[in-house]
C-alpha positions as CSV (number, residue, x, y, z in Angstrom):
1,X,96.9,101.4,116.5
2,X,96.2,97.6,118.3
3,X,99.5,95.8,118.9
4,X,97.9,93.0,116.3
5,X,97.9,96.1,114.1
6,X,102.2,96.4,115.1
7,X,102.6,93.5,114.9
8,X,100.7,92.9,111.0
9,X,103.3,96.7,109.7
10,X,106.1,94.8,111.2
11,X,105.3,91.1,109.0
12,X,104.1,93.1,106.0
13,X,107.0,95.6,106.4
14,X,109.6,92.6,107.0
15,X,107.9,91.3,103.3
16,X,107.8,94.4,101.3
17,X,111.4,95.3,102.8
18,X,112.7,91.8,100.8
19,X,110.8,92.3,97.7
20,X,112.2,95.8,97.3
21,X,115.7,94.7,97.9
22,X,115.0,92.0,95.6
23,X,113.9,94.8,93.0
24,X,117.4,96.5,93.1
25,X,120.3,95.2,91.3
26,X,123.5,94.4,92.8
27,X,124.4,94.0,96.1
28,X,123.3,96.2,98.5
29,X,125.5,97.6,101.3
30,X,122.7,98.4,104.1
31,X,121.6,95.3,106.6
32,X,118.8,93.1,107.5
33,X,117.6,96.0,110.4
34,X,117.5,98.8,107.9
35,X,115.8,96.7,105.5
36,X,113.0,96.0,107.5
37,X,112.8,99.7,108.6
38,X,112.7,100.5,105.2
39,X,109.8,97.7,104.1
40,X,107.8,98.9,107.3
41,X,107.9,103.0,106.4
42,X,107.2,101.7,102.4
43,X,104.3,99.8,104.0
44,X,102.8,102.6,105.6
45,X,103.5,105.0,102.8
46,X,102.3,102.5,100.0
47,X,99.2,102.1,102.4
48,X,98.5,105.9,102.4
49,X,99.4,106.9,99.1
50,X,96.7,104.0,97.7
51,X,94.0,105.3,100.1
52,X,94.2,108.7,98.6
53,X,94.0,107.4,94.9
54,X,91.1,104.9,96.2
55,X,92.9,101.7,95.3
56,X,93.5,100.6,98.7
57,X,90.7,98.2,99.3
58,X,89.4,96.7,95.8
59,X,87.8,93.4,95.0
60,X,90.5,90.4,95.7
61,X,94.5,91.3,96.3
62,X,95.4,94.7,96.2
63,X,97.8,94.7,94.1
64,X,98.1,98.1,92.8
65,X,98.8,98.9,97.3
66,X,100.9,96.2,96.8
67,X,103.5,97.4,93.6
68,X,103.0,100.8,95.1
69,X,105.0,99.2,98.7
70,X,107.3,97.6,96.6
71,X,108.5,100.7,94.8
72,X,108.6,102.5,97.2
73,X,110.7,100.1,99.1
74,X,112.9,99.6,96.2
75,X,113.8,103.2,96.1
76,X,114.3,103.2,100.1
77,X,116.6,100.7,100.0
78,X,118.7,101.9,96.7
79,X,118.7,105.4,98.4
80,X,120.0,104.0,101.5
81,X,122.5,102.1,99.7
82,X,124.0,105.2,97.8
83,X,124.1,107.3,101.2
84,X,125.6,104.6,102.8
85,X,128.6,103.6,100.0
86,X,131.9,104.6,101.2
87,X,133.0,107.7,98.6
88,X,135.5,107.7,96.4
């Protein structure tokens, strides 16, 4: 992988990191770093997962690839959230 190719999994990852925490209600107790971890591993994931059910490159925005990153981001960072709660 090119460093533009980096550098493109860190912007995307940065934007699907947000729209997943966006997805989960309630404040989340995990921070901007893990976020972004989170939207970068979604990104590559999402990326995969739609390659092997052949939706990754279609005609205009992909966004099938797209919900796909999203959800999978949104369960990241809700996962990440409950491991990270204090217990009661």
């Amino acid at each position: 992988m090119e460093i533009s190719g980096v550098i493109s999994a860190i912007v995307i990852g940065v934007v699907i990191g947000v729209l997943g925490r966006l997805v989960v209600p309630g404040r989340q107790h995990i921070g901007v770093l893990l976020t972004i971890l989170v939207g970068i591993v979604a990104a590559l994931l999402g990326s995969a997962i739609a390659a092997v059910f052949g939706v990754a490159d279609t005609d205009g925005p992909d966004w099938i690839e797209w919900f796909i990153q999203i959800g999978l981001a949104a369960v990241g960072v809700a996962a990440l959230d409950r491991a990270r709660r204090p217990q009661r």
